[in-house]
C-alpha positions as CSV (number, residue, x, y, z in Angstrom):
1,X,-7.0,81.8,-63.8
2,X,-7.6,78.1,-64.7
3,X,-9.2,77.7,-68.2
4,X,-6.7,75.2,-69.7
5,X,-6.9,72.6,-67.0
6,X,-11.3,73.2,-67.1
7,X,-11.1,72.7,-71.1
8,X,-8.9,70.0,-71.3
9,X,-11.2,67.8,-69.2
10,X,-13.6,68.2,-72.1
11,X,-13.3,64.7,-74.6
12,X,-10.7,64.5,-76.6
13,X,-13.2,63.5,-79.3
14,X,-14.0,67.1,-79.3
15,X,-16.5,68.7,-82.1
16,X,-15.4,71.0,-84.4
17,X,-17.2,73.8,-82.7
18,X,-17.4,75.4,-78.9
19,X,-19.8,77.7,-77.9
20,X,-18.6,79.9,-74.8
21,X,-21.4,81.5,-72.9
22,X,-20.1,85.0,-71.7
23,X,-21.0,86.5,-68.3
24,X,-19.8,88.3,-65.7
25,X,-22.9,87.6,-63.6
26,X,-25.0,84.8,-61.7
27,X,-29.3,85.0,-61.9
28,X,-31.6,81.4,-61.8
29,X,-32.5,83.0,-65.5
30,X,-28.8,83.8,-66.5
31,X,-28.1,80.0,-65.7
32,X,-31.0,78.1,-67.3
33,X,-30.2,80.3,-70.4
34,X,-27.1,78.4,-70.1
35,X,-28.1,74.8,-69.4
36,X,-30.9,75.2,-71.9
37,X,-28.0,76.0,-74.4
38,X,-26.0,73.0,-73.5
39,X,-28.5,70.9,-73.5
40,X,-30.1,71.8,-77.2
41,X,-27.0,71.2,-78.2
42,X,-26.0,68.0,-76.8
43,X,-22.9,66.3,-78.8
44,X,-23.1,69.0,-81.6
45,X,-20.8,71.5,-79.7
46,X,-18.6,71.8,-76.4
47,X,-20.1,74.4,-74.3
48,X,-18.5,76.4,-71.4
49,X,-19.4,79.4,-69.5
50,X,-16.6,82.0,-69.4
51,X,-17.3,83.8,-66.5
52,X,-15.4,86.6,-65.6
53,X,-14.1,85.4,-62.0
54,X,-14.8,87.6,-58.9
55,X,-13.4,85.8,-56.7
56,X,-16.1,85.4,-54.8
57,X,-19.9,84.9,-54.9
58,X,-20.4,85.1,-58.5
59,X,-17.9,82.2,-59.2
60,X,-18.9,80.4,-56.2
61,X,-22.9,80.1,-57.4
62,X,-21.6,79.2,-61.1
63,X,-19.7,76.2,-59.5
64,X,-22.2,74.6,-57.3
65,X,-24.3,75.3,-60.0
66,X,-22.6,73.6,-62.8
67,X,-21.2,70.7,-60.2
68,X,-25.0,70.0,-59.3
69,X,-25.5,69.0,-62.9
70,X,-22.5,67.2,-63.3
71,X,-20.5,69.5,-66.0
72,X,-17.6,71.1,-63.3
73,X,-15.3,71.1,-66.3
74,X,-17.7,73.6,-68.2
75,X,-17.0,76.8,-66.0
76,X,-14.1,78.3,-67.5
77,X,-13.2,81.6,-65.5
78,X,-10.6,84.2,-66.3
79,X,-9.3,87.3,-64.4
80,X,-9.2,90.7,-66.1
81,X,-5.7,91.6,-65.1
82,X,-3.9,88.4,-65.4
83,X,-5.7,87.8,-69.2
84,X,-3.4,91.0,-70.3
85,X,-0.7,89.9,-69.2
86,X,-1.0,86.9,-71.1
87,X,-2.0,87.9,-74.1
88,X,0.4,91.3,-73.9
89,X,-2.6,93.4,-75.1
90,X,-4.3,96.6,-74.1
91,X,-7.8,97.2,-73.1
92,X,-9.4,99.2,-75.2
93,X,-10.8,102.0,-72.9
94,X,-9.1,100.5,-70.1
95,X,-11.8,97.9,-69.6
96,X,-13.0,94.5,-71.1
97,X,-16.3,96.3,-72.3
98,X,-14.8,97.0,-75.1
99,X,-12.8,94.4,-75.5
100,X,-14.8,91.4,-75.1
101,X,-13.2,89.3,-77.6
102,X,-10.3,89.1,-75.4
103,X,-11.1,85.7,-73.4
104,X,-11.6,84.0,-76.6
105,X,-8.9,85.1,-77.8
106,X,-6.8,83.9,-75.3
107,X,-8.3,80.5,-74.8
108,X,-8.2,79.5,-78.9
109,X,-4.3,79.6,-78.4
110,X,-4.2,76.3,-76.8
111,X,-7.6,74.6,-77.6
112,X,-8.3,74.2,-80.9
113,X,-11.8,74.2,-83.1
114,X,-12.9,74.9,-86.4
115,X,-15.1,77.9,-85.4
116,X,-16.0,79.5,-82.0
117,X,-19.5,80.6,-80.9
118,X,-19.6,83.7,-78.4
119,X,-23.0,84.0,-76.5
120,X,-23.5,87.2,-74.3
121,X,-25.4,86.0,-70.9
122,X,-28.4,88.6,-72.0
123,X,-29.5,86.9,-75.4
124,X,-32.8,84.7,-75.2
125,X,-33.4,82.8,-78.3
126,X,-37.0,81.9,-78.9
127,X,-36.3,78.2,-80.7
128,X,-34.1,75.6,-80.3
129,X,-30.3,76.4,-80.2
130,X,-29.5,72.8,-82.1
131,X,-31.8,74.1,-84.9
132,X,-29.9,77.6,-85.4
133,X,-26.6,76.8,-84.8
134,X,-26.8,73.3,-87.0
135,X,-28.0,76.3,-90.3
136,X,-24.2,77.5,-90.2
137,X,-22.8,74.5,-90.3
138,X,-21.8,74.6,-93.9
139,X,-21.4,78.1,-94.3
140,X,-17.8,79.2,-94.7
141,X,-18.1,82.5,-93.0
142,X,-15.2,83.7,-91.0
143,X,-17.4,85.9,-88.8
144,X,-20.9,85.8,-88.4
145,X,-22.8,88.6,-86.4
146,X,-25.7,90.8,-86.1
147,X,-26.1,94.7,-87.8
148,X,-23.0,94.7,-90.5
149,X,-22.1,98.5,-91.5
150,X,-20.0,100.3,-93.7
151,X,-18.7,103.7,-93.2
152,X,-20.5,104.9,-95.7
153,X,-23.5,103.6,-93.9
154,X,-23.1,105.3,-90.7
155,X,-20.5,108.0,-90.6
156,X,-21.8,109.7,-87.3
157,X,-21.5,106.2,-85.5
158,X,-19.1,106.9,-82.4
159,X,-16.5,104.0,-82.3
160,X,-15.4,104.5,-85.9
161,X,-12.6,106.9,-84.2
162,X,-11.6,104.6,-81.5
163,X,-9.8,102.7,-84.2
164,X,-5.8,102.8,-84.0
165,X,-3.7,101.4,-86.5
166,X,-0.3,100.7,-87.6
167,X,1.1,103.9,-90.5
168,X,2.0,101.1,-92.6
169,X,-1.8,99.9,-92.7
170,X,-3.6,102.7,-94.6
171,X,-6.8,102.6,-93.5
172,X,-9.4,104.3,-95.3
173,X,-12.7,105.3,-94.2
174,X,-13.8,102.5,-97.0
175,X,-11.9,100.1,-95.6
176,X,-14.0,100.5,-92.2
177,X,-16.6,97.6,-91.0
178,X,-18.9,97.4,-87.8
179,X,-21.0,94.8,-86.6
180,X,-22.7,94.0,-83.3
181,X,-21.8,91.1,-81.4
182,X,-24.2,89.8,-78.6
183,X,-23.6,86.5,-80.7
184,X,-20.4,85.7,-82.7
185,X,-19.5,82.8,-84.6
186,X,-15.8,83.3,-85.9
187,X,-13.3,80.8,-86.8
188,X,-9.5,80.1,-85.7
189,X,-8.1,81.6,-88.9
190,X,-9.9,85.0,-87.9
191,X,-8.9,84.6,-84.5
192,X,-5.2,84.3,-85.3
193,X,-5.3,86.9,-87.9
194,X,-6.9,89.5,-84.9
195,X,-4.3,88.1,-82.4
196,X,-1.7,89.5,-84.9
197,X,-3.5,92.6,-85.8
198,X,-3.0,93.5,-81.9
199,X,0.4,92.0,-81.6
200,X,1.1,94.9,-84.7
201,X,-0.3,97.7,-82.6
202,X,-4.4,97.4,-83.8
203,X,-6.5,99.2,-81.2
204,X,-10.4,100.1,-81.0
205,X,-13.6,99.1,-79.7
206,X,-13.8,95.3,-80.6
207,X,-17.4,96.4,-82.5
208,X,-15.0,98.4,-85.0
209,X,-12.0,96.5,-84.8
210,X,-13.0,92.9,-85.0
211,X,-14.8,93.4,-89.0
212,X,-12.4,95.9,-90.0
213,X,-9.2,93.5,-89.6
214,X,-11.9,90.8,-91.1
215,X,-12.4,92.5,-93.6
216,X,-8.9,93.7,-95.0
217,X,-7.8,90.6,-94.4
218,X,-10.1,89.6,-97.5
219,X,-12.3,86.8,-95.3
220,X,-15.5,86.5,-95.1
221,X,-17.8,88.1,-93.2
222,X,-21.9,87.7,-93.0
223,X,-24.7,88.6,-91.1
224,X,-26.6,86.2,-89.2
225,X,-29.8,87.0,-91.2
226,X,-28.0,85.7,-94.4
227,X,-28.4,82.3,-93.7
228,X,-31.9,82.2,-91.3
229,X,-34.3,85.3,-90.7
230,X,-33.3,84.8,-87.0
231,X,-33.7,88.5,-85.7
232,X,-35.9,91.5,-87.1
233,X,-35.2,94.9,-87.4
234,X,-32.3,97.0,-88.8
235,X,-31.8,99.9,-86.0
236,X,-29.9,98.7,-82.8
237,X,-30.9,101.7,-80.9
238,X,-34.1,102.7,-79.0
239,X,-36.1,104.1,-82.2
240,X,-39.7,105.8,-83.1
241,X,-40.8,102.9,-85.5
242,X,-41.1,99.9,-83.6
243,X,-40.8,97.6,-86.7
244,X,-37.2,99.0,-87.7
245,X,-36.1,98.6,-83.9
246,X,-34.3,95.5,-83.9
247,X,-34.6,92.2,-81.7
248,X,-31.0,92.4,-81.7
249,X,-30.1,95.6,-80.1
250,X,-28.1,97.8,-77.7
251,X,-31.5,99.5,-76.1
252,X,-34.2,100.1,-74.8
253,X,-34.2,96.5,-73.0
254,X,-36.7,93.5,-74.5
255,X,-39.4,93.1,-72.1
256,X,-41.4,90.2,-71.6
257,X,-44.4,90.7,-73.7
258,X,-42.0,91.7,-76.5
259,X,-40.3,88.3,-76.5
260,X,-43.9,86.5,-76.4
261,X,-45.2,88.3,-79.4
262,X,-43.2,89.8,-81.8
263,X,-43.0,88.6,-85.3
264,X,-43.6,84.5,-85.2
265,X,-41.1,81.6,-84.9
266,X,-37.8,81.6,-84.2
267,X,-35.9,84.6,-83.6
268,X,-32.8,86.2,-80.7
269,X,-33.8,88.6,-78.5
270,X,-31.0,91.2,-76.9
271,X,-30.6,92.5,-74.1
272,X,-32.9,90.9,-71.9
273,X,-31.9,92.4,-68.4
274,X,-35.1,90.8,-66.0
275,X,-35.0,87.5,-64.7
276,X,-36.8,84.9,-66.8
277,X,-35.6,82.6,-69.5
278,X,-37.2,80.8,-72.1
279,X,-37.3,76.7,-71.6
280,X,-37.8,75.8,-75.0
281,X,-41.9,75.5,-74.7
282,X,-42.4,78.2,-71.7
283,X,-41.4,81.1,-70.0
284,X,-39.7,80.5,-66.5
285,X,-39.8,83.0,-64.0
286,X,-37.9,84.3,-60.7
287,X,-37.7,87.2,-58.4
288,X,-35.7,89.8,-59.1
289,X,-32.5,89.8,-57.7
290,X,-31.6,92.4,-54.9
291,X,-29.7,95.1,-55.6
């Protein structure tokens, strides 16, 4: 695993944000989501793609890929087992599903920015990504995300009791905070506080875990919507009324024809699972892969 010597290469007049484009996969949609990205944003942020190596074909399409368009230093990969041992964490659930805050994480040690954008390879935005990341940046959020929750809120919601913390923590069930993360933006303060939480024995699924140290910590968290309407809906999961079901969700997938014309303007779209990707003025399309 070589992320320091791929970031370093970056200009050492460096922004005061990175985006990092998370994947763990290769499709021509998956990597003209990502070109389109770095390419909206030109000089406004440092973008990589923090693949989750393989070892193999995955990494090896990413790299001719990125070398082609003359940005080698943006393909960032990390191995699973050896990012443990670095950090001297635990998977939650003994896999990086859970824990998908972990490569970030890891890499904020020794590169530093003001904040940190976290882009899941499955999230389609339907405007320009200069226009929506530029609305942030004056707000003073620590964390930024999609589908804040108290307990209170959702009590039956199944990763509340993944939680572990320390005795000497307390935690109530009002303490508790979830959020959805397709999209993060979170700064180095909250990143350092959550590398400590975990170096004092904080475990739990990273949707739980991640606003709950937020919030005890007494920084600030908001949803993405508080800013710019950029997502509709309030329910995550597959649901009966199609307005409540979100564009920002965990299921059922967003089909094409959903992405064309739902609600007007701008807005994210999650998960988006079939291969084509929005250019900025048309949709682009490719063969499915093989399975």
């Amino acid at each position: 695993m070589t992320p320091a010597s791929s970031l370093e290469a970056a200009s050492p007049l460096r922004p005061p944000v990175a985006v990092f484009y998370l994947t763990h996969l290769w499709s021509q949609s998956i990597a003209h989501r990502f070109d389109r990205l770095r390419r909206e944003l030109g000089a406004d942020a440092d973008c990589f793609v923090l693949l989750q190596d393989d070892h193999g074909g995955v990494t090896a399409q990413w790299k001719a890929f990125l070398d082609g368009r003359g940005t080698p230093q943006a393909l960032v990969p990390f191995d699973p087992d050896d990012l443990l041992q670095r950090l001297g964490y635990r998977w939650f659930d003994r896999s990086i599903m859970g824990s998908t805050h972990f490569p970030l994480l890891h890499l904020s040690k020794t590169h530093e920015y003001g904040h940190y954008w976290q882009i899941e390879s499955d999230v389609e935005y339907r405007g320009d990504w200069r226009s929506l990341l530029g609305a942030y940046r004056n707000c003073e959020a620590d964390l930024l995300a999609s589908h804040f929750r108290r307990h209170a809120d959702w009590p039956r919601w199944p990763w509340w009791r993944t939680l572990r913390v320390p005795v000497a923590a307390a935690l109530t069930a009002n303490d508790l905070r979830r959020a959805f993360f397709p999209i993060l933006r979170i700064s180095r303060q909250a990143l350092e506080a959550l590398d400590q939480a975990h170096r004092d024995g904080w475990e739990g699924h990273f949707e739980a875990l991640i606003p709950t140290v937020v919030h005890r910590l007494g920084l600030l968290a908001q949803d993405l919507c508080a800013t710019t309407a950029c997502y509709l809906g309030d329910s995550q999961d597959r649901c009966a009324d199609q307005a409540r079901q979100s564009t920002m969700r965990w299921r059922p997938q967003i089909a094409l024809g959903e992405f064309i014309g739902r609600g007007v303007g701008p807005l994210l779209f999650h998960p988006v699972k079939e291969n084509w990707a929005y250019d900025g003025n048309r949709i682009l399309r490719w063969p499915e892969p093989a399975s």
